[in-house]
C-alpha positions as CSV (number, residue, x, y, z in Angstrom):
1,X,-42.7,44.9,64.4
2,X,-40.5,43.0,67.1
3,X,-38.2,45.9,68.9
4,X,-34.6,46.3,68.1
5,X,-32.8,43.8,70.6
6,X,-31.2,46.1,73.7
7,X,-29.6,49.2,72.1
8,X,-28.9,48.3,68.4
9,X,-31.2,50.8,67.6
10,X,-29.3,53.7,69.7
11,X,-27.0,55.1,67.3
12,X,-26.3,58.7,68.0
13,X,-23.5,59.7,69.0
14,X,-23.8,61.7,72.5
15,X,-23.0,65.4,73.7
16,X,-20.1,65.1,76.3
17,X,-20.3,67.7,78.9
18,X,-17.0,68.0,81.5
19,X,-18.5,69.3,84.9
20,X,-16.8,70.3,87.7
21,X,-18.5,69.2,90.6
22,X,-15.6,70.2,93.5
23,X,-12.3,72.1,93.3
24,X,-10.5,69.9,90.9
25,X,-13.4,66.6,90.9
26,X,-14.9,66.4,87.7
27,X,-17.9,64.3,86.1
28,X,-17.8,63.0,82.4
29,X,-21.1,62.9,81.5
30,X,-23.0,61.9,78.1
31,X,-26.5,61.9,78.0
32,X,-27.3,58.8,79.5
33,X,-23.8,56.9,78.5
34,X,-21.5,55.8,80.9
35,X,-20.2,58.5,82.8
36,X,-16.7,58.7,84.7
37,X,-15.2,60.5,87.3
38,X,-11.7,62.2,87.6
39,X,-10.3,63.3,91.2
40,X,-7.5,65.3,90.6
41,X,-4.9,65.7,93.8
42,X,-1.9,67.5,94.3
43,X,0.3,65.2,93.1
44,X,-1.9,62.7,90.2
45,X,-5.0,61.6,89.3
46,X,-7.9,59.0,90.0
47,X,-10.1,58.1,87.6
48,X,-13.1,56.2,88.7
49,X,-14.5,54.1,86.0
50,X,-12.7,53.4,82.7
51,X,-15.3,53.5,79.7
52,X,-16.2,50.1,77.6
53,X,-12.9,51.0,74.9
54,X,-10.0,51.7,74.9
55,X,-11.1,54.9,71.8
56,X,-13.9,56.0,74.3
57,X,-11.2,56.2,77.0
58,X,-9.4,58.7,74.9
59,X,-12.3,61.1,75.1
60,X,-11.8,61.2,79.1
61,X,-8.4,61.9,78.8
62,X,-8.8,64.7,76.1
63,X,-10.9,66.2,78.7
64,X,-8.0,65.5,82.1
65,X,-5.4,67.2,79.5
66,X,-7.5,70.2,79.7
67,X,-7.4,70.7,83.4
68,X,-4.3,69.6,84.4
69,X,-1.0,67.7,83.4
70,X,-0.8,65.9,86.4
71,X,-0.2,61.8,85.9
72,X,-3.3,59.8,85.7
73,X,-2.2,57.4,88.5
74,X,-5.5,55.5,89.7
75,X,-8.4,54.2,87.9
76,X,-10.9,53.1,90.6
77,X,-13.7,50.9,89.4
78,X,-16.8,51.1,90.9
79,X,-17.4,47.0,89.7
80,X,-16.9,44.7,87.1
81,X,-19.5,45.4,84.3
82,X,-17.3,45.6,80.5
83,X,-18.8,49.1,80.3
84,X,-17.2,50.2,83.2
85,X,-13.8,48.6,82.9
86,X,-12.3,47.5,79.4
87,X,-10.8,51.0,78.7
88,X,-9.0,51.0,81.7
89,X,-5.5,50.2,79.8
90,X,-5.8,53.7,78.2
91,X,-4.8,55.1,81.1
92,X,-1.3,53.4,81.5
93,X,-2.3,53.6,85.6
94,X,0.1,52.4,87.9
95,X,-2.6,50.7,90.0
96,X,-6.1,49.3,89.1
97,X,-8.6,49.2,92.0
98,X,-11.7,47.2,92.5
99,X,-13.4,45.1,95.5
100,X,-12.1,42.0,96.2
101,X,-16.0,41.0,95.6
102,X,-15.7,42.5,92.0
103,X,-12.2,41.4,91.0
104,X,-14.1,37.8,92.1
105,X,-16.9,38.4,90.0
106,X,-14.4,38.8,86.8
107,X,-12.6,35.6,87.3
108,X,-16.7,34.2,87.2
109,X,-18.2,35.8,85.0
110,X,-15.9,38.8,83.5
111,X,-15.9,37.1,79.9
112,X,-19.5,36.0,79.5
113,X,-20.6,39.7,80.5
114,X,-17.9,41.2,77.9
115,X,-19.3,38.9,75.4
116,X,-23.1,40.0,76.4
117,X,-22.6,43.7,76.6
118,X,-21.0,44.1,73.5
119,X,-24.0,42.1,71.8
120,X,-26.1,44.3,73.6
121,X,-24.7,48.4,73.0
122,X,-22.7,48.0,70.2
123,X,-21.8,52.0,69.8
124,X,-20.1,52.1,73.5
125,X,-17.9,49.3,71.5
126,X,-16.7,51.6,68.6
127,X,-12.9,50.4,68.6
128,X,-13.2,47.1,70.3
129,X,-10.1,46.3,68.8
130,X,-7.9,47.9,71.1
131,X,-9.2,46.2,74.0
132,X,-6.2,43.8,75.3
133,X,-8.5,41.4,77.5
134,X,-10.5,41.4,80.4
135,X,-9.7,43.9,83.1
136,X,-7.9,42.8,86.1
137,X,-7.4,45.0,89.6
138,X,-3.4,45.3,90.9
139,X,-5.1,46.4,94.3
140,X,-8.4,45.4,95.8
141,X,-10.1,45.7,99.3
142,X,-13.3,44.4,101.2
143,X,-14.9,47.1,103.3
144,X,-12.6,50.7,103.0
145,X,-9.7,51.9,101.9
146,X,-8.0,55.4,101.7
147,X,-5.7,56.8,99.2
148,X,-3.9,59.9,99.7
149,X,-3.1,62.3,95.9
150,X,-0.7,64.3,97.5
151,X,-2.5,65.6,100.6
152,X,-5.9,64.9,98.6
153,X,-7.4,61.7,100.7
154,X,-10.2,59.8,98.9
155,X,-11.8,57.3,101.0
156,X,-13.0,54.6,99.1
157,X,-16.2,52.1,100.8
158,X,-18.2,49.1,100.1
159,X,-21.3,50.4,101.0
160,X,-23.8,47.6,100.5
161,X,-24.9,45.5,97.4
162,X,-27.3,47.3,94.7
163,X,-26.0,47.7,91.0
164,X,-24.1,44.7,92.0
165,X,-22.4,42.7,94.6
166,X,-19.2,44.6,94.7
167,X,-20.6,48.0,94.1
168,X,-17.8,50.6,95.7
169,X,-18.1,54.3,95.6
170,X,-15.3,57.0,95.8
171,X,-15.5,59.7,98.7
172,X,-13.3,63.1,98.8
173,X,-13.8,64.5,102.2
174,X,-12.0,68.3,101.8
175,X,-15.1,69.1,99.0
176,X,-17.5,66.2,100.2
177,X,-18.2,65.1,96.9
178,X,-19.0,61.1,95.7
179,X,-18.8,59.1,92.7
180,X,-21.4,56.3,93.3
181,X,-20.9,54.4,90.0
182,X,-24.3,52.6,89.1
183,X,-25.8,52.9,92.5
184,X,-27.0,56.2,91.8
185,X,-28.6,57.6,88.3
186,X,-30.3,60.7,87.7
187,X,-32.5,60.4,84.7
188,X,-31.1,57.3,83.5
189,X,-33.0,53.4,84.0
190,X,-31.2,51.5,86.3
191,X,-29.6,48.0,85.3
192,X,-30.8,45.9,87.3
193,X,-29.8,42.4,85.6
194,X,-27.0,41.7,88.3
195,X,-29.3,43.9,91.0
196,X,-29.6,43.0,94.6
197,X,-33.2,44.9,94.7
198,X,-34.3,44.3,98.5
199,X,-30.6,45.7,99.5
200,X,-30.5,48.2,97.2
201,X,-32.5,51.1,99.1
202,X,-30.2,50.2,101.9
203,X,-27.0,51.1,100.0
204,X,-28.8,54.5,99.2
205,X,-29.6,55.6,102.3
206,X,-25.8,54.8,103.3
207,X,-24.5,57.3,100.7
208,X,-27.3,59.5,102.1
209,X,-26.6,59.4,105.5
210,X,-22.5,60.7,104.4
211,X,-24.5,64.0,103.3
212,X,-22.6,64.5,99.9
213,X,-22.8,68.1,98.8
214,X,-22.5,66.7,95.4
215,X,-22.6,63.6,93.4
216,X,-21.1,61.9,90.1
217,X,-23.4,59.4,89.2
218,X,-23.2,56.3,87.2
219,X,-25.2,57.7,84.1
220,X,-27.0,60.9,83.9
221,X,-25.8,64.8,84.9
222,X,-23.7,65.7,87.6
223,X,-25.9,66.3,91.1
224,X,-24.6,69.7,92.6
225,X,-26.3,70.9,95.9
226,X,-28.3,68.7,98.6
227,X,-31.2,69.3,96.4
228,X,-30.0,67.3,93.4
229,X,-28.5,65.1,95.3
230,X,-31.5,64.1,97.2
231,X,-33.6,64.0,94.3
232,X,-31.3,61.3,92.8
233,X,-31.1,59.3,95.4
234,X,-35.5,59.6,96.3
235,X,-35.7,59.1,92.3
236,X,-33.4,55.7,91.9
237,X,-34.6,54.2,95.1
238,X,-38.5,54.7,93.8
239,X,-37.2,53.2,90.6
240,X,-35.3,50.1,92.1
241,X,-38.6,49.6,94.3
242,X,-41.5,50.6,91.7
243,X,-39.6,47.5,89.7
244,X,-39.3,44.9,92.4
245,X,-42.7,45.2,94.4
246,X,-45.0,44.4,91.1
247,X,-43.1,41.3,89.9
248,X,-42.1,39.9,93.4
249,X,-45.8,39.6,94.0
250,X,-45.9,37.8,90.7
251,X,-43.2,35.6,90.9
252,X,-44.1,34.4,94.7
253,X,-48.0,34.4,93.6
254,X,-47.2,31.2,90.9
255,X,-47.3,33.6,88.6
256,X,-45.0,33.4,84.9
257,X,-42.2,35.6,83.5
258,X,-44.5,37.5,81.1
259,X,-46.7,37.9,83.7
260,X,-43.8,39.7,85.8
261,X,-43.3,42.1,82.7
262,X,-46.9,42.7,82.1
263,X,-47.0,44.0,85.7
264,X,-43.8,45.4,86.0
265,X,-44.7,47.9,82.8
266,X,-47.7,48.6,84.2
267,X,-46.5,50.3,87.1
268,X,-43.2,51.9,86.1
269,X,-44.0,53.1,82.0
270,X,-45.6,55.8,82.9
271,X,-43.0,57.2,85.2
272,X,-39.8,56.4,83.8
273,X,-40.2,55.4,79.7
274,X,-38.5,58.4,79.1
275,X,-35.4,57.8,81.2
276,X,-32.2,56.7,78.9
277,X,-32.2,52.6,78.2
278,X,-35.2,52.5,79.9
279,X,-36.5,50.0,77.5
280,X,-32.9,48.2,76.8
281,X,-33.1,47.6,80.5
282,X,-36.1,46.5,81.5
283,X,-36.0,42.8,80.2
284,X,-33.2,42.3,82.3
285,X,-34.8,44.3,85.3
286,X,-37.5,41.9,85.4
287,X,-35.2,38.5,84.5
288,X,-33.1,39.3,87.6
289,X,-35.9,40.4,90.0
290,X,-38.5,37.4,89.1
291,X,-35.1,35.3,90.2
292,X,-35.1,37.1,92.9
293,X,-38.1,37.6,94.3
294,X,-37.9,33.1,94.3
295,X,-35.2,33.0,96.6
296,X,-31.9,33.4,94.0
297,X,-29.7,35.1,95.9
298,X,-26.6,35.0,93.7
299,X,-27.7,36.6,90.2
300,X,-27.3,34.2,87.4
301,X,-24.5,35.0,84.6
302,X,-26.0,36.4,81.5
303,X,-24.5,35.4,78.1
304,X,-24.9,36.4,74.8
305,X,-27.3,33.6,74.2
306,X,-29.4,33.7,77.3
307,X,-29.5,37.6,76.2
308,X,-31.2,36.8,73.3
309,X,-33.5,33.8,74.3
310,X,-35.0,36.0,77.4
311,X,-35.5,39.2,75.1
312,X,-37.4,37.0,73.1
313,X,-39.8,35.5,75.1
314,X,-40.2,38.8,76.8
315,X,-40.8,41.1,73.5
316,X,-42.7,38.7,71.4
């Protein structure tokens, strides 16, 4: 029987947990969803990454409205996938941040990966209705940029490419906590179908080398202690790697696309089939690191119909 294409078959609702990971920094987690972040400072709040709905954005805010009152000023977001960013007008922010490398990659490609993702998860797009359009930034930067809440700074740095080209990440110095977004995941597969794999342990070692005493990640549970924290980041670098080596050696060897799955499954089922959309990812994985691995720098824009054609070839 042919699998379920992506995560049709993922149904369940999730169990939210609300974890505070620093004096007033919070992590939104659900089992392997999407997670956010929410800085709170002395004055308002920052939220870093929006949810895929407008409905799911509600959640988060139930969940600020129990801590504090304070205006939700901010939504940072971390790049430009629709899960990330179409519930950002929920907020009713007075500014939108992204990188000027991800507020370039909506004007590209912002629509076709709207129209993809929602073919692909259709729970995280429970209320789709709401959505008013794509998702556009009111301030952007290229390498850093720092925000003061009040006296609360939060640094925010282009680190280097992984999840994506315009990956950013969220730093409060005063509790030395991150929110990486998508370049980190504890527990979770990584999506890699926009990945840039050979910079991707790079990226990692740069949030490493910042010594976070704790991290928000971009799915999984909130990393408290160097510990955790070092185990997420050992743990997504050996999966970004344990992906890329098998198939780059296919790809440059002459060898085909099945091939590249064949050996890609080989090496990485046993160690991470039980991580969350481990199997909605890995056709896309192996898509964007066979391009890669060629010489295709730039990763090409998935639709709902390349979605579709490529999970086929792959599953059947």
């Amino acid at each position: 029987m042919a699998k379920a294409f992506a995560s049709h078959g993922d149904l369940t609702e999730k169990k939210i947990s609300f974890t505070e990971v620093g004096r007033d920094l919070w992590a939104f987690t659900a089992e392997g969803d999407p997670n956010t972040g929410v800085i709170i400072g002395d004055d308002s709040v920052m939220v870093v990454d929006a949810q895929a709905t407008p409905r799911l954005a509600g959640k988060v805010i139930e969940k600020i409205r129990s801590v504090t009152d304070k205006p939700i000023k901010y939504v940072m977001l971390t790049h430009y996938h629709a899960v990330r960013v179409l519930g950002a007008s929920a907020y009713q922010a007075s500014e939108v941040i992204m990188s000027q490398k991800s507020r370039a990659m909506v004007a590209e490609r912002g629509q076709e990966d709207w129209d993809s993702e929602f073919g692909r998860f259709p729970r995280l797009f429970q209320g789709h209705e709401s959505i008013p359009g794509l998702t556009w930034p009111t301030l952007t930067f290229s390498d850093q940029m720092t925000l003061y809440l009040g006296r609360r700074r939060v640094d925010l740095m282009f680190l280097g490419r992984a999840h994506t080209a315009g990956d950013i990440v969220a730093r409060v110095p005063d509790e030395n906590v991150m929110f990486t977004g998508d370049i980190v995941e504890y527990h979770s597969a990584c999506y890699c179908g926009d990945a840039h794999f050979e910079d991707w342990p790079a990226t990692l070692e740069a949030i490493r080398t910042l010594q976070p005493s704790a991290i928000a990640p971009g799915r999984g549970d909130a990393l408290i202690g160097d510990a955790k924290v070092n185990e997420a980041l050992d743990n997504t670098a050996d999966f970004v790697s344990s992906t890329y080596r098998p198939i780059a050696r296919v790809a440059q060897g002459g060898g085909s696309l099945k091939q590249a799955w064949d050996a890609c499954r080989a090496e990485c089922d046993l160690k991470f089939s039980s991580y969350a959309i481990y199997e909605h990812c890995l056709p896309f994985n192996v898509a964007r690191a066979y391009d890669e691995a060629l010489g295709i720098d730039t990763p090409r824009i998935w639709t709902a119909e390349r979605d579709r054609r490529m999970w086929e070839e792959l599953q059947g």
